[in-house]
N, C-alpha and C positions, 0 to 999 in steps of 0.2 A: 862788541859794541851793542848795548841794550838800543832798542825802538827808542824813537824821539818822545822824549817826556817835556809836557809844556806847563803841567800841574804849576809848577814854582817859577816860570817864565810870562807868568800875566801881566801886563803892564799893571802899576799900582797906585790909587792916590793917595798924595801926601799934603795934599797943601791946595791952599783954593787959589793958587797961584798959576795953576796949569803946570807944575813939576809931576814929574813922573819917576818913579824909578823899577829899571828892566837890569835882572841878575846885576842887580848894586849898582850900576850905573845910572848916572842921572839924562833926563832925556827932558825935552819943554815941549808942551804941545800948547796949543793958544782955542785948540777946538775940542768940540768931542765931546758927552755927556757920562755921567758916573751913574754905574749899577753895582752900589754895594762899595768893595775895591775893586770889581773890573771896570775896567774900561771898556765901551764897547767900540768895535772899529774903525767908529768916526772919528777916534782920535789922533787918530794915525792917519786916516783914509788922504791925506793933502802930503804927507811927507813922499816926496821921489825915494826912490828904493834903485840903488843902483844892482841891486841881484838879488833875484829870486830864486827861492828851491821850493817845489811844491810834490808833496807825496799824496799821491788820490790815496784814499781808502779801496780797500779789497772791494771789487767793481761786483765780483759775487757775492757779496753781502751787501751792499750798500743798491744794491737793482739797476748803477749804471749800466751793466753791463744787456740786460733786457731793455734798454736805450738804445741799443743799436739797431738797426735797418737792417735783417739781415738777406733783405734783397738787392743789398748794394754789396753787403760786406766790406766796410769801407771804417778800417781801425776805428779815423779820427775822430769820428762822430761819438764813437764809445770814449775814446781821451776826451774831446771835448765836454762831452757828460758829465764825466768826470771830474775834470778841472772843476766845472760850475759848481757840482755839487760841494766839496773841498772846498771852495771860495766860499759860499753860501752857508757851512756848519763848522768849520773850524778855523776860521781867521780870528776871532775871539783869543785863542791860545798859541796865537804866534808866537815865534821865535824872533828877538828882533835885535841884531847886533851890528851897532853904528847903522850903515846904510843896504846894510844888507840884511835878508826878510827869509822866513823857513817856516810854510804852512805845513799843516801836516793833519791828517785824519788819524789822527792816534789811536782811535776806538779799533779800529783792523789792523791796525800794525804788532810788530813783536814775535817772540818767538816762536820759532814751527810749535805745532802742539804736542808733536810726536819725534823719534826719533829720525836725525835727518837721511839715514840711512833708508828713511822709507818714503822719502820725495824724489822726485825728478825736477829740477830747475832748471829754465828754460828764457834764456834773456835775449832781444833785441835791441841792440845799440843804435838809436837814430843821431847822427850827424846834424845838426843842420846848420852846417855854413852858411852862409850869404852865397847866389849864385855868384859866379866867379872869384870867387876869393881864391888865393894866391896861398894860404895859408894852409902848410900840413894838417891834419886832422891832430886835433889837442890829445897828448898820451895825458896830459894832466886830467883833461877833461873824464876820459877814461878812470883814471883811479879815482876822481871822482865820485862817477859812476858805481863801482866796482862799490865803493866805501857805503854811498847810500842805499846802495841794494843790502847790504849788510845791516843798516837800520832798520829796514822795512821788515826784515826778517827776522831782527832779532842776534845778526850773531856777528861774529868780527870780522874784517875788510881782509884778514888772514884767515879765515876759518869758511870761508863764504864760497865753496864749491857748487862751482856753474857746469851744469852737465850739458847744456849746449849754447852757446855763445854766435848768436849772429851778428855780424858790425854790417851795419846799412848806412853807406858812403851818399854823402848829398847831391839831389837831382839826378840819382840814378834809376832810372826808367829799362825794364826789360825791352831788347830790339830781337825780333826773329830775324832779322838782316843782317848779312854778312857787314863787316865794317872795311870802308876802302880805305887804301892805302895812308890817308891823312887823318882820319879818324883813327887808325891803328899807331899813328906816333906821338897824337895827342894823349888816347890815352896810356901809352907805355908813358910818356913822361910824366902822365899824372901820377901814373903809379908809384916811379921811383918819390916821385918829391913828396906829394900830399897822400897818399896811404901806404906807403912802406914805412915807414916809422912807427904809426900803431899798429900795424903789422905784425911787426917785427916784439913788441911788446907784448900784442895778444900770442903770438909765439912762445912766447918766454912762458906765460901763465900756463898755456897749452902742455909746453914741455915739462913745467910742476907743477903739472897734476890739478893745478887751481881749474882749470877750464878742460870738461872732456870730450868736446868735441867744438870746430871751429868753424864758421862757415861764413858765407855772404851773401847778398841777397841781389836780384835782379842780373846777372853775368851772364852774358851769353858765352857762346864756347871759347871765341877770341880771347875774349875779356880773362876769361877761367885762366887759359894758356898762358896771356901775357903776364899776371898776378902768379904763376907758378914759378913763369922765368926768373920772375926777378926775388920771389921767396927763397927759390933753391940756391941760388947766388949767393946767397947770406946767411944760409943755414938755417930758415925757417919752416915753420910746417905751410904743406898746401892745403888751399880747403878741402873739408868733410864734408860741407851743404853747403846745400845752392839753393836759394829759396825763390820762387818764380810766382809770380803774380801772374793769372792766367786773364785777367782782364785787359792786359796788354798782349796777352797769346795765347791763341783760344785753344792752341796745338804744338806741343813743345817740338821745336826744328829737332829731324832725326840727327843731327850731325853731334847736337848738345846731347843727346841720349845715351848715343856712345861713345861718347866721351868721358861722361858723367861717371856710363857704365865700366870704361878701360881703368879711370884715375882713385874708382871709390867714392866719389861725390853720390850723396843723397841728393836728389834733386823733390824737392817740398813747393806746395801750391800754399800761398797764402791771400790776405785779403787787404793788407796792411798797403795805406795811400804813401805815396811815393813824398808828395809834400803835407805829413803830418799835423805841422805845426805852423802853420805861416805865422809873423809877426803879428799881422793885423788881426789874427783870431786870437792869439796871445792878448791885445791890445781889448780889444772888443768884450773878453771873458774879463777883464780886472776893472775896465772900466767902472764899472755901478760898486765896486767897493776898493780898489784903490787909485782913485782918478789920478791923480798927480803922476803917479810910477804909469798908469796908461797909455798917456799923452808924452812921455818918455823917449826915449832910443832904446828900451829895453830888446834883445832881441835873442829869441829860443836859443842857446848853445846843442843842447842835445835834449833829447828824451829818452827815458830807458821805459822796456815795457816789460813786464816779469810775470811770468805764472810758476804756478807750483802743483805738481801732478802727483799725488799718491796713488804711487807706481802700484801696488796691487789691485787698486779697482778700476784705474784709469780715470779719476775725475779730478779734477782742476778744485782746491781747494781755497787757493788764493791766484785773484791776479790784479795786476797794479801799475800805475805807472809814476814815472820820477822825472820831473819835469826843472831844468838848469835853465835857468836868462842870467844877463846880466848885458850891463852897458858899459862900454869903454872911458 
């Protein structure tokens, strides 16, 4: 799959009628000013958008990434950056099919520049359910995922080898405290219901070769053990990594150490906020260019965040994130 091309995807004027037409389809807008045949985003800016897909640009090229605070170290602030900047330079050349919307900073997207044999890719999968939702984590949402990582890079949803793969399950916060007895059956049954199913998929990728190492993010030791019980059950792999936020533990519990250390788990410090993406920063960033989808139901599905390491120098040549809404 080539990077998202929007070149031929500009809404176009035909008529002083307010008609529009987007890849041969006819579209009516009743607002909006003409520059040329583009439209600029006013014309759109009132129509609700029941789904959004938005691709930042490489946050190292584009200076979000020197946006961040890094006395907090606090991802969202850098996605947030991001988003803005994306909404701000490339809404002009959206994607816009029926009621569903696909921005994109095309100028950073596309193909490794080199061969892929000489990158390390590195993805985290953010969840974000609605607290207490009922609902397994979407396997759809995933390949999803999986697919648009393959735009941003340039290469196909089959061809798109992740060499470490974190899934970060929603409202999941690091605890150095043991879990008692009721907390321990809550979450075995979350286990089986809502994460053993992408689980069991990221398994699958794992086992061919698509994904080479597998991990998750914020488990304390319990959590590790019960997510193994119920992998080994069904013949899937257990995690590789364990990724630990140390702003919720200033001191990793010796018990998780060795554990980590018995089972193979790399256990990794990162910086990345536990709630990413709340709806109303969703809502807050679109507003000033697309009110109507704003003031919506629209609400984050996931966001994926991706870098890309050229394994011989160690520097980060791309990093990016892929941001999913939509509303029911």
């Amino acid at each position: 799959m080539t990077a998202v091309q929007a070149s031929d995807d500009i809404y176009r004027s035909t008529a002083a009628n307010g008609q529009h037409y987007f890849n041969g389809r006819t579209n009516f807008h009743s607002n909006g000013t003409q520059n040329g045949d583009r439209i600029l985003p006013a014309t759109f800016s009132k129509d609700v958008f029941s789904h959004l897909t938005l691709f930042t640009g490489n946050t190292m090229v584009t200076g979000t990434t020197g946006l961040l605070n890094t006395s907090l170290k606090k991802s969202n602030q850098e996605l947030v950056s991001a988003i803005d900047h994306t909404l701000q330079w490339s809404l002009e050349s959206a994607q816009i099919h029926g009621r569903a919307i696909t921005i994109a900073d095309n100028s950073t997207l596309g193909p490794l520049e080199d061969d892929r044999s000489k990158y390390e890719i590195t993805v985290k999968l953010f969840f974000l359910s609605p607290h207490g939702s009922s609902d397994p984590l979407s396997v759809d949402h995933l390949h999803n995922a999986i697919q648009h990582l393959g735009t941003a890079i340039g290469a196909t949803s089959t061809g798109t080898k992740i060499d470490h793969f974190i899934l970060a399950i929603p409202n999941q916060t690091f605890d150095e405290n043991d879990l008692d007895s009721s907390e321990i059956e809550q979450f075995t049954d979350d286990v089986q219901v809502l994460y053993l199913p992408i689980w069991k998929r990221l398994s699958e990728l794992r086992q061919s070769g698509k994904i080479g190492r597998l991990g998750v993010s914020e488990f304390s030791k319990q959590q590790l053990e019960i997510l193994k019980a119920a992998a080994v059950e069904v013949g899937a792999v257990t995690p590789e990594i364990n990724q630990v936020n140390l702003h919720d533990c200033c001191v990793l519990p010796k018990g998780l150490i060795e554990y980590a250390k018995a089972e193979g788990i790399e256990l990794l410090t990162h910086g990345d906020s536990s709630d990413i993406l709340p709806k109303s920063t969703l809502a807050s960033l679109l507003q000033p260019h697309l009110a109507a989808t704003s003031a919506s139901l629209l609400e984050p599905n996931f966001v994926l965040k991706y870098s890309v390491l050229i394994s011989s120098r160690g520097l980060i040549s791309r990093k990016g994130y892929i941001v999913d809404a939509g509303s029911e």
